[in-house]
C-alpha positions in Angstrom: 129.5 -71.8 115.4 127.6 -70.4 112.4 124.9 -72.9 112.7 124.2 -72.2 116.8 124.1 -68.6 115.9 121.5 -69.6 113.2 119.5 -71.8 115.5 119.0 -69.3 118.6 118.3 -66.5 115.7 114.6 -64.9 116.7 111.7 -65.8 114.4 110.2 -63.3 112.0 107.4 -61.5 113.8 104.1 -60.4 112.3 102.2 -57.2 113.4 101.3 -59.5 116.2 104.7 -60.9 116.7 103.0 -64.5 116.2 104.8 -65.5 112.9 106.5 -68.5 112.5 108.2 -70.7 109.9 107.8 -74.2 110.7 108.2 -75.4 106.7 111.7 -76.8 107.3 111.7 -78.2 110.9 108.2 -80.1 110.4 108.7 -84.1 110.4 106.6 -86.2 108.5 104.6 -87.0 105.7 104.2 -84.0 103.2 101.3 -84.2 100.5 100.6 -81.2 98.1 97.1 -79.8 98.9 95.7 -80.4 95.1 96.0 -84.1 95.9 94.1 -83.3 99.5 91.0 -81.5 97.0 91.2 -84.2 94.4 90.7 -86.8 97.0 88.6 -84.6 98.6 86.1 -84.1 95.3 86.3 -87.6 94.9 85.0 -89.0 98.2 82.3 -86.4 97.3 81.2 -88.0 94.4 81.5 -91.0 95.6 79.3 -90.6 98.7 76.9 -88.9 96.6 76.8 -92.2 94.1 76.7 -94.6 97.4 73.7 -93.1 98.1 72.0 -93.0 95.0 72.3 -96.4 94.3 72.2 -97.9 97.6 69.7 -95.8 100.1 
């Protein structure tokens, strides 16, 4: 019973009362954001190379 009570508990509310946690509930893959800049920076580079050497 402590779990239903859990589950139909009201979200946190912001000044707006838009503010929601979604960290726990969201499904799928989960990849730290300094991989996402790393691979980021390097397709960067790598464009940048591309079209140096091949124009």
């Amino acid at each position: 019973m402590s779990t239903r009570r859990r589950r139909g508990a009201p979200l946190p509310a912001s000044a707006a009362g838009l503010l929601r946690f979604f960290e726990e509930e969201a499904k799928g893959v989960k990849v730290r954001p300094e991989l996402i800049l790393i691979l980021a920076g390097l397709m960067i580079a790598l464009t940048m190379i591309m079209n140096k050497f091949f124009p």
